[in-house]
C-alpha positions in Angstrom: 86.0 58.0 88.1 86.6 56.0 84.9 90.2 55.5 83.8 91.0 57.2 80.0 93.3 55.5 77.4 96.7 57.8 77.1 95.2 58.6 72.9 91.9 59.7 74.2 93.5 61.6 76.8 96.1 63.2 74.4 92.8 63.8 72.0 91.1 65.6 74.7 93.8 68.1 75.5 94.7 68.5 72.3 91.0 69.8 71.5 91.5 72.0 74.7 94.2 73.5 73.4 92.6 74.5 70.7 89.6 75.7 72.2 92.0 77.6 74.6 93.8 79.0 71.7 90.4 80.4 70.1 90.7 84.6 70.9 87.6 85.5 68.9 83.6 85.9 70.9 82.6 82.2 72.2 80.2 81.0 74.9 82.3 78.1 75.0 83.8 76.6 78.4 86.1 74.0 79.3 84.3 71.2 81.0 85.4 70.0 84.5 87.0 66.1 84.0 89.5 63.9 85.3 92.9 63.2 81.6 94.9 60.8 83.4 98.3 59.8 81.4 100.4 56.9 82.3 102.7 55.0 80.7 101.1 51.2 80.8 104.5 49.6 81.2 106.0 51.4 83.7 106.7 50.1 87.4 104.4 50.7 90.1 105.6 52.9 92.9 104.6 51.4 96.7 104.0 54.4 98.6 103.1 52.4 101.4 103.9 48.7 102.5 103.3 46.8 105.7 101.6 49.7 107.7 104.7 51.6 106.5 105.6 54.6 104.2 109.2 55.8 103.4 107.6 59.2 101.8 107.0 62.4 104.1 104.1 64.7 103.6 104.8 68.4 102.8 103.5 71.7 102.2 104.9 74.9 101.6 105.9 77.0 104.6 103.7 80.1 103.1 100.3 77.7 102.9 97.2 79.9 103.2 94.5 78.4 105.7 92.7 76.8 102.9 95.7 74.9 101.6 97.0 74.1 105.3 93.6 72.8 106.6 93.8 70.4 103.2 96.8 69.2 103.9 95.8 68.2 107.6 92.3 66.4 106.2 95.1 64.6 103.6 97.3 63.1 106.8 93.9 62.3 108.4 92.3 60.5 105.9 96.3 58.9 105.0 97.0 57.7 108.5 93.0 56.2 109.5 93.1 54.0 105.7 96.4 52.8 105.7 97.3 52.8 110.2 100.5 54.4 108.6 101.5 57.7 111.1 103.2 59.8 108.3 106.0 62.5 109.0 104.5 65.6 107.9 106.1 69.1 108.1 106.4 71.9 105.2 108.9 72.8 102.7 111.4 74.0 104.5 115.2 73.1 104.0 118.1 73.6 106.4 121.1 75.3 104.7 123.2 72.2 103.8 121.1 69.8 104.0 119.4 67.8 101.8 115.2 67.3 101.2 114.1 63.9 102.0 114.1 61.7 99.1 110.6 60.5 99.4 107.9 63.1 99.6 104.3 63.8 98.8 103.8 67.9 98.7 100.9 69.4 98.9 100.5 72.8 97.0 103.0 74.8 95.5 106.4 73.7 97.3 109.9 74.9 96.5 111.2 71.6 94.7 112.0 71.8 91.1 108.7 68.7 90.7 106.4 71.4 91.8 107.0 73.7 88.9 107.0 70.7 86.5 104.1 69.1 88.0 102.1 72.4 86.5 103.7 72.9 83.3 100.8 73.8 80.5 97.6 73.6 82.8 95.0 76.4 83.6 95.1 78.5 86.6 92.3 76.6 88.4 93.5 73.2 86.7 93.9 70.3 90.0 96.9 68.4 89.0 98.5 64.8 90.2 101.5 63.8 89.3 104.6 61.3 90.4 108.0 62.9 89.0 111.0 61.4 90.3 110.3 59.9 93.8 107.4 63.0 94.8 104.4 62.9 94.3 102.8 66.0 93.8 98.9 67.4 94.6 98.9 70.6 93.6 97.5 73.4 91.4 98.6 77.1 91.1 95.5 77.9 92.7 94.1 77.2 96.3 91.0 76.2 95.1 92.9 73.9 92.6 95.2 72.6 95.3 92.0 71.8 97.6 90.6 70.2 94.7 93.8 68.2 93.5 93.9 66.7 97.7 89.9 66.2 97.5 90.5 64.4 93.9 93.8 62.2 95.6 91.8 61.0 98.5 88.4 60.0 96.2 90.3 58.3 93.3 93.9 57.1 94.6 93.3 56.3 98.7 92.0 52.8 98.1 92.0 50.1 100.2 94.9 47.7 100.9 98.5 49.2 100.3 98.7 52.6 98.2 100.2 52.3 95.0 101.0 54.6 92.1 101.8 54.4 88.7 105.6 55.8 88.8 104.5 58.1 85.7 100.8 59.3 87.2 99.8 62.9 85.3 96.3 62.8 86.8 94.5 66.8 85.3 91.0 68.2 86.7 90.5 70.3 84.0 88.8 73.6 86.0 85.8 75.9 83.9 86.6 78.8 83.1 84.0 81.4 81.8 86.1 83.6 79.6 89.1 81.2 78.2 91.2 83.0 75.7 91.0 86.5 77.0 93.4 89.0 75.3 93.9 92.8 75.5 96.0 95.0 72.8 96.1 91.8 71.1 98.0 90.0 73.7 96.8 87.0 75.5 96.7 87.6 79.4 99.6 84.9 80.3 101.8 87.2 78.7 101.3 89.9 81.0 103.1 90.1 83.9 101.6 92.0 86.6 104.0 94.4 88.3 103.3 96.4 92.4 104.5 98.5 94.3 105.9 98.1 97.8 102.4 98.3 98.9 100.1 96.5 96.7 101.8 92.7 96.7 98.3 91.4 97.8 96.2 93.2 95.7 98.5 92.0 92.3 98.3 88.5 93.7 94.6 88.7 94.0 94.1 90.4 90.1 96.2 87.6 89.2 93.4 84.8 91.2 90.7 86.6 90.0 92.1 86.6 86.0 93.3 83.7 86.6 89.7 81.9 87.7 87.9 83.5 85.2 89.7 82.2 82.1 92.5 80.1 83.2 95.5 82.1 82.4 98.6 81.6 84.6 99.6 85.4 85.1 103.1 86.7 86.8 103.8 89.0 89.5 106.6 90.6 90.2 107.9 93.8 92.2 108.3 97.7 90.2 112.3 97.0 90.7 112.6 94.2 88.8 113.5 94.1 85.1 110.4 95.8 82.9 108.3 93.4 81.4 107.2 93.9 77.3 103.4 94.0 78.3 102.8 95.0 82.4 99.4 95.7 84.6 101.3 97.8 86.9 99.5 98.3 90.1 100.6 101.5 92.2 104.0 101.3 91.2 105.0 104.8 90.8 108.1 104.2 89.0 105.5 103.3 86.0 102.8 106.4 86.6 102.4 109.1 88.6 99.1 109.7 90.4 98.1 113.2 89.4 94.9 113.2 91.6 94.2 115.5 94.4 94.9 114.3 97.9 91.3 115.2 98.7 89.7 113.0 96.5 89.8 109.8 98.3 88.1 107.4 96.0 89.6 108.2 92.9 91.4 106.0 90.7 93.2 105.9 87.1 92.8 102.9 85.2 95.1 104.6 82.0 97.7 103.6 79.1 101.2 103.9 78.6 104.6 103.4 77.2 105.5 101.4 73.9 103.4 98.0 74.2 100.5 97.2 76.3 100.2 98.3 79.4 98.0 99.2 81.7 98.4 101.2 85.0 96.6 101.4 87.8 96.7 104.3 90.3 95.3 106.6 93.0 96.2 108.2 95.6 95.9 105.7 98.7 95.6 101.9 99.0 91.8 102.1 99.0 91.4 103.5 95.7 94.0 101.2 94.3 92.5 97.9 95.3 89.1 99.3 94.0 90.8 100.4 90.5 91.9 96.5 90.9 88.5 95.2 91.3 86.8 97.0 88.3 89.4 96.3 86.2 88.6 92.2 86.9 85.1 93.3 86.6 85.2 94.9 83.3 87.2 91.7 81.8 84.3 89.8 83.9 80.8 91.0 82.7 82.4 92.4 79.4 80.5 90.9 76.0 84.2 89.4 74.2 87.5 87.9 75.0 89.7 90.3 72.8 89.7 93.6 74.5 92.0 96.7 73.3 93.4 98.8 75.7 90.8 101.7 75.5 88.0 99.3 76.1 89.4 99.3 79.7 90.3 102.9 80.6 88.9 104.6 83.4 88.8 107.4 85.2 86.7 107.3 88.6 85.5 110.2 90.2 83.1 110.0 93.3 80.5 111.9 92.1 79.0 115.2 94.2 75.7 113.7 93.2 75.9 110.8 94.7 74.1 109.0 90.9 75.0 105.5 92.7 71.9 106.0 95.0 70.0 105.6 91.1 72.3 102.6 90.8 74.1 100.8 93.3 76.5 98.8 91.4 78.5 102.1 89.9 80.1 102.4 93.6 83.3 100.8 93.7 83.4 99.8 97.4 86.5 99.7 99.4 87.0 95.6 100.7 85.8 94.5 96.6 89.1 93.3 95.9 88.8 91.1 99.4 85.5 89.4 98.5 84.2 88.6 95.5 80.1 87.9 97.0 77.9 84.9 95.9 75.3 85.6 93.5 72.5 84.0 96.1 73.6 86.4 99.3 72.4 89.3 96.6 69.0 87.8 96.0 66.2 89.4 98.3 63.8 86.4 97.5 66.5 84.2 99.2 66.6 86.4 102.2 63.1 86.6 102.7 63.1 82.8 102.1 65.7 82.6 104.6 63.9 84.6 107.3 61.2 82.3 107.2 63.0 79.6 108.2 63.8 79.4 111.6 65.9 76.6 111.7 67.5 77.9 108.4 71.2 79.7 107.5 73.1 82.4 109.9 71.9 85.7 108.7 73.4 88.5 109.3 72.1 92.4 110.1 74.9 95.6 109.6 75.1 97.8 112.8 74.5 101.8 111.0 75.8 99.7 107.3 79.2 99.0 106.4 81.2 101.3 109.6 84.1 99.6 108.9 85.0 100.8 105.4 82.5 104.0 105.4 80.9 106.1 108.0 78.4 105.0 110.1 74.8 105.8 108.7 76.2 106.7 105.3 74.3 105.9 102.1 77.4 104.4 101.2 78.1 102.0 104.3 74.3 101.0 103.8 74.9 100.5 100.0 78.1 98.6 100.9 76.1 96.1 103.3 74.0 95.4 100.7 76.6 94.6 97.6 78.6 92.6 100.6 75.4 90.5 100.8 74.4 91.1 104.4 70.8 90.3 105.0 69.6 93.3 107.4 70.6 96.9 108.0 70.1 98.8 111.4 69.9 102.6 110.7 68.8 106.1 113.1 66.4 108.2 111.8 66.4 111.4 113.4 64.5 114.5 112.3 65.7 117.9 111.2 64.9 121.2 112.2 62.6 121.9 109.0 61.1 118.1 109.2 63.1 115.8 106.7 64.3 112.6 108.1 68.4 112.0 108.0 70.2 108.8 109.5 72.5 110.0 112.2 72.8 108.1 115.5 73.8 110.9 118.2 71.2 113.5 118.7 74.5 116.0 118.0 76.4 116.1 115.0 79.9 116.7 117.6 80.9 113.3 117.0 80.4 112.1 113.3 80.7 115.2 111.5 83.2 118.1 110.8 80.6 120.6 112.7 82.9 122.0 115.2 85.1 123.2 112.1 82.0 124.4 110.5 79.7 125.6 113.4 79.0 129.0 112.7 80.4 129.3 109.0 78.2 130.8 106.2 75.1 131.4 108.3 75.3 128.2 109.9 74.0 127.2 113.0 76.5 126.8 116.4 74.2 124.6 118.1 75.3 121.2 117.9 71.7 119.9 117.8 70.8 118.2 115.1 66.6 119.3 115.6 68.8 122.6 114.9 69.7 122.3 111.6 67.8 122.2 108.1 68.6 119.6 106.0 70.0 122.3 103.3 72.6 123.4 106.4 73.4 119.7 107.4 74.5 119.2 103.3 77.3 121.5 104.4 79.0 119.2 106.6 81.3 116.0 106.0 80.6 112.9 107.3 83.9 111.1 109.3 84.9 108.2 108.7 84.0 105.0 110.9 82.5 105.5 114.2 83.9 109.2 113.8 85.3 110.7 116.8 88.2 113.2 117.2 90.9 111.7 115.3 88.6 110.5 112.7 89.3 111.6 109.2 86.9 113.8 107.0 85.5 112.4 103.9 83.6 113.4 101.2 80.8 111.6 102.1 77.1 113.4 103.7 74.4 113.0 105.6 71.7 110.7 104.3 68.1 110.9 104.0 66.1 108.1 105.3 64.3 108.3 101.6 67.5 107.6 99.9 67.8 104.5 102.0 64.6 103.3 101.4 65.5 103.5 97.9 68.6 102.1 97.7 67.2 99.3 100.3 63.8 98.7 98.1 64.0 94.7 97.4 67.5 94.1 98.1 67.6 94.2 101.7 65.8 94.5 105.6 65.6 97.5 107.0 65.9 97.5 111.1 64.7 101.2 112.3 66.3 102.0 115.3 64.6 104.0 118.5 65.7 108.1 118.0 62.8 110.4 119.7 63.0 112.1 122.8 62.5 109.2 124.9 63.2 105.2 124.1 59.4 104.7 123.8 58.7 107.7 121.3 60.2 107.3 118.3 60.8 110.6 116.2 59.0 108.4 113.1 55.1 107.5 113.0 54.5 103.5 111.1 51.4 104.9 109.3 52.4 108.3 108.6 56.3 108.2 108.1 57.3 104.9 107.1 54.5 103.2 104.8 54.5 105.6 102.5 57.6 105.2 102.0 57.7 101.6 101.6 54.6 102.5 99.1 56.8 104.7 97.1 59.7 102.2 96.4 57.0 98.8 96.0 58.7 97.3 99.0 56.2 95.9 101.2 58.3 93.0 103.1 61.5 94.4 104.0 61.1 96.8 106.8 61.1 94.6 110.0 58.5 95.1 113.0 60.2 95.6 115.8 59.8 96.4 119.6 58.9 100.3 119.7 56.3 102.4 121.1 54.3 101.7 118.3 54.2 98.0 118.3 53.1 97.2 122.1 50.1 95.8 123.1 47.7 98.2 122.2 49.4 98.3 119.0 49.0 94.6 117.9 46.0 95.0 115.7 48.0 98.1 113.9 50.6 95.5 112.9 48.2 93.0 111.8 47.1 95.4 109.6 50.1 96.3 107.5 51.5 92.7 107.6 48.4 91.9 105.6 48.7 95.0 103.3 52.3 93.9 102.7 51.2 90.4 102.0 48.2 91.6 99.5 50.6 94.3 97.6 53.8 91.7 97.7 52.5 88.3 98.3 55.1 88.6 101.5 54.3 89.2 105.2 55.9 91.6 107.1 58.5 89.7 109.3 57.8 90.9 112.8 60.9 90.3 116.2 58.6 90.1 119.1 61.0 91.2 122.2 62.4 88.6 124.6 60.2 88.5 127.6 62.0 87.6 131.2 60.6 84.2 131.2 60.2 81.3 129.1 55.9 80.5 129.6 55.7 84.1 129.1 57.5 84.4 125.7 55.4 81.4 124.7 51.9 82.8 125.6 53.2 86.0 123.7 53.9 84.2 120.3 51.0 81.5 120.9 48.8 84.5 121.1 50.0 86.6 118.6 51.5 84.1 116.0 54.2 86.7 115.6 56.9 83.7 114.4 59.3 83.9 113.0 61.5 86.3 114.8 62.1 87.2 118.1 65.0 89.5 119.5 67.1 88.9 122.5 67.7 91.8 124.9 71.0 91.3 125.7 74.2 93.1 123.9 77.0 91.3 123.6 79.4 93.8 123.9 78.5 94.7 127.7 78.1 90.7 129.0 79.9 87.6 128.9 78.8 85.5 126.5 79.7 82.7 127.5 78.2 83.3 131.0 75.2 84.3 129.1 74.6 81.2 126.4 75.3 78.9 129.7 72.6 80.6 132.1 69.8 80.6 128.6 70.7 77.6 127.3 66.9 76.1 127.8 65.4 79.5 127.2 67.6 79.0 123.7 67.1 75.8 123.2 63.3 76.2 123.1 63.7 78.6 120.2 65.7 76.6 118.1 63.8 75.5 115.3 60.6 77.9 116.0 62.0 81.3 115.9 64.3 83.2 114.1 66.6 84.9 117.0 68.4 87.9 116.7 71.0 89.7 118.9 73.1 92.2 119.3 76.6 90.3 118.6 78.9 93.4 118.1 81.4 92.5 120.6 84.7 94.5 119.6 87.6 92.0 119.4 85.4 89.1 120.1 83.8 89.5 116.4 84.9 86.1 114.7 84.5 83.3 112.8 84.7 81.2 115.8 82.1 83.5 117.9 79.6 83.9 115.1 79.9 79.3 115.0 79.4 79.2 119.0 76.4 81.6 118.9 75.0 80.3 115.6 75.1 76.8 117.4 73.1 77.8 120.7 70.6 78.9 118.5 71.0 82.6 117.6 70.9 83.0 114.1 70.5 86.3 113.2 73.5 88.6 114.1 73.7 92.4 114.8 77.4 93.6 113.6 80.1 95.9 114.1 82.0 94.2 111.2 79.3 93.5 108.6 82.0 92.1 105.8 83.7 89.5 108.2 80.2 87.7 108.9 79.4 88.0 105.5 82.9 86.5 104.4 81.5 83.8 107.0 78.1 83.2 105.8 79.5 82.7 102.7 81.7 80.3 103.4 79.8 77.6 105.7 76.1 78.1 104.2 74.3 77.9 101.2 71.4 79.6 99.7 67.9 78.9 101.1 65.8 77.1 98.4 62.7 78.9 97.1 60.2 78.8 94.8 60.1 82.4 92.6 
């Protein structure tokens, strides 16, 4: 990258200052680009010499995995150019002792350089800089950080010995989208952002998220320490008292107080909190200006009786927002569609009954939370009540997942615990639990679903995986033609309901699939996207989807929670292999504690690439991270 004279680089942040400075409306953002400052005459500092180094490489002993992972690729990338085997450890300092003299830190370390290294940049700003004999990389941000190493080993590793100017200031100015932001008339770094006991975590992640979106450098501190003139407080109770009922489990004050501004954030449980977090950071986000007054960002949430967010989505605050923050691409159906199609494409991943880690299984609100999360499928139970309406509910009982042993009985309810026993009027009188349910599970405000309400709220945004519920495995309670298309009529979604392996897609059924693939593709200008089942052999499976031309999916009849799966992936490995590249391959991956990062990697590389979850927002977190969106032509 090209080398800047120290009066153009004094120029440019000078005019970024200003621009910084600017509180009024402006589309404006700081551009991304490398202001180096040196002083010409100064000597050069030999950081290494002869194949040696006298300087030590640190990073702070409370590195996230990000910055830690950096800093390993950094001693790599050090140690193969130069054959110099560096001392590396972290920050750490034995009482009476001494730091080394010589060190390059990586991050935010506890020497006094650190702090000076980032005086006056933005909150995602990378930042080199040599102060006395360190050399900092760092950044208050662990994207910035990453950067700032990624930036060090382009521009500065160079072959022969690696030498430094000893006054190096090398800034990656970061983009911000909403520089300048102010609220009561204050500009967000004065705010200092105070939590309770609890809520560390979630003020350190308001302050990452402000701090992204317009490069203000924002303080956090704990409720005992000295009041602050202008505070977000975050559940610190010495600051404002919740006032809501216990019962009300996802509601949160966003509210005023006190001489100053302030703004305090409250609920009754951690939940509610972090989600009070998140909208606030999302208000400041998608909000038209930059100078906001306090009542533009008061709220008072109430989950409403209605449920209204089945009419729109995106007014649920969901319970993990303030732990992921989802691409814009993992949202777009056209992607996932896209995706789909491509059988040698992008892990993609399906949510066992929605979101049943954060909401109860088969809940509108688990399903709506698989689909804000970004997951690509959902797998839900139709089951049919007593007067014919169609409600998700796995268990042909309501024992488990509902309150109906409290209610059983009650107000001219029924006491069987059948749910072909129940109108759907009666089952609106029970309380979903929460999770998998069960007898320590806790009640929640949530109900029953209808399987129209998740055709709506699934319509274009996601697939839709019906799962066998009928009095046997091969007879599904639902008819295709009479139950489900016109349904998928209703909401104009044509492509998103998967064909799949029941009773009413066997052999003699073939031609009925045929059929309504072609409808979809004439209404929708999509196929239907059809999983053949995995037949017991290879040639078999072949003639199947050589006859049929059923690509791209296929679907694996194996759970991995009741095998080993490593046993499994090393006695299929040629059955797999054969698929890779030809067939989208999905199985069922929920495998309790197994669920991981590293399990979703070893499954995605033997070729199955389309996971059935337990935890939905872990292999999104995943996706996210190691792919990118499918290209596609609108």
């Amino acid at each position: 990258m090209k080398k800047v004279t120290l009066l153009l680089s004094l120029l440019l942040a000078a005019l970024m200052i200003l621009s910084s400075c600017d509180g009024g409306e402006s589309d404006v953002t700081t551009t991304p680009e490398v202001v180096e400052t040196t002083t010409p005459d100064a000597p050069p500092v030999a950081i290494t010499s002869g194949g040696t180094t006298e300087y030590k490489l640190i990073r702070s002993e409370k590195s996230s995995s990000v910055v830690t992972d950096a800093f390993v690729r950094l001693r790599n990338v050090f140690s193969e150019k130069y054959g110099v085997k560096i001392e590396v450890s972290d920050d750490f300092i034995m009482p009476n002792k001494e730091a080394h003299p010589y060190e390059i830190a990586v991050g935010k370390v506890n020497r006094e350089e650190s702090a000076q290294a980032l005086e006056g940049v933005g909150y995602n700003d990378a930042v080199i800089a040599y102060i006395g004999n360190r050399l900092m990389i760092t950044g208050h941000s662990d994207e910035a950080i990453v950067r700032a190493v990624d930036l060090f080993i382009e521009k500065y590793l160079t072959e022969g010995e690696l030498t430094v100017n000893s006054t190096l200031r090398a800034v990656e100015a970061a983009e911000y989208e909403k520089p300048g932001v102010t609220i009561g008339g204050v500009p967000l770094t004065d705010y200092v952002i105070v939590y309770g006991s609890s809520y560390k975590d979630a003020a350190a992640e308001v302050a990452n998220r402000l701090g992204v979106l317009t490069g203000a450098v924002i303080r956090t501190q704990g409720e005992k320490d000295t009041p602050a003139a202008h505070e977000i407080a975050i559940g610190a109770a010495s600051r404002f008292a919740s006032k809501i009922p216990a019962e009300r489990i996802d509601d949160f004050y966003i509210s005023e107080g006190g001489a100053g501004a302030h703004l305090y954030i409250s609920a009754n449980n951690k939940t509610a909190v972090e989600m009070a977090c998140s909208r606030l950071c999302k208000m400041i986000a998608e909000g038209d200006k930059t100078e906001y007054a306090i009542s533009d960002l008061i709220l008072h949430y109430e989950l409403p009786a209605s449920r209204d967010y089945v009419n729109d989505i995106e007014s649920l605050p969901l319970h993990w927002e303030l732990e992921f923050n989802t691409p814009e691409w993992m949202l777009d159906y056209d992607e996932k569609y896209a995706a789909s199609m491509d059988p040698a494409g992008r892990l993609m991943s399906c949510a066992h009954r929605g979101d049943m880690v954060y909401y109860p299984e088969n809940s509108i609100e688990g399903i709506i939370s698989s689909i804000m999360m970004g997951a690509d499928m959902v797998e839900i139970d139709p089951r049919l009540t007593k007067d014919g309406v169609f409600i998700l509910l796995h268990d042909a009982t309501l024992t488990r997942t509902t309150n109906f042993e409290e209610m059983a009985g009650k107000n001219g309810l029924p006491k069987s615990a059948n749910v072909a026993d129940w109108t759907y009027e009666q089952l609106m009188q029970l309380n979903l639990k929460t999770g998998t349910g069960g007898a320590s599970a806790k009640l929640t405000p949530y109900k029953i679903p209808t399987l129209d309400e998740a055709f709506k709220v699934c319509a274009n945004r996601i697939f839709i995986r019906l799962d066998v519920k009928g009095p046997t495995d091969d007879t599904p309670f639902w008819n295709f033609e009479k139950d489900i298309w016109p349904l998928m009529q209703k909401y104009e979604s044509y492509s998103n309901v998967i064909y799949t392996w029941h009773s009413w897609f066997k052999s003699s059924n073939y031609s009925l699939t045929d059929t309504y693939r072609a409808k979809a593709q004439e209404l929708s200008g999509k196929p239907g996207i059809v999983f053949m089942g995995d037949a017991n052999s290879l040639s078999s499976n072949n003639k199947v989807i050589k006859a049929h031309d059923f690509n791209p999916g296929i679907r694996l009849f194996v759970n991995f929670g009741d095998v080993d799966y490593k046993e499994y992936l090393k006695n299929n490995k040629v059955k797999l292999d054969s698929y890779k590249g030809k067939l989208r391959t999905y199985a069922d991956v929920h495998n309790g504690n197994n669920e991981s990062h590293a399990f979703y990697a070893e499954l995605y590389e033997a070729g199955i690439n389309y996971h059935l979850v337990n935890k939905a927002l872990s292999l999104c977190q995943y996706i996210a991270a190691n792919f990118e969106a499918t290209e596609y032509t609108k």
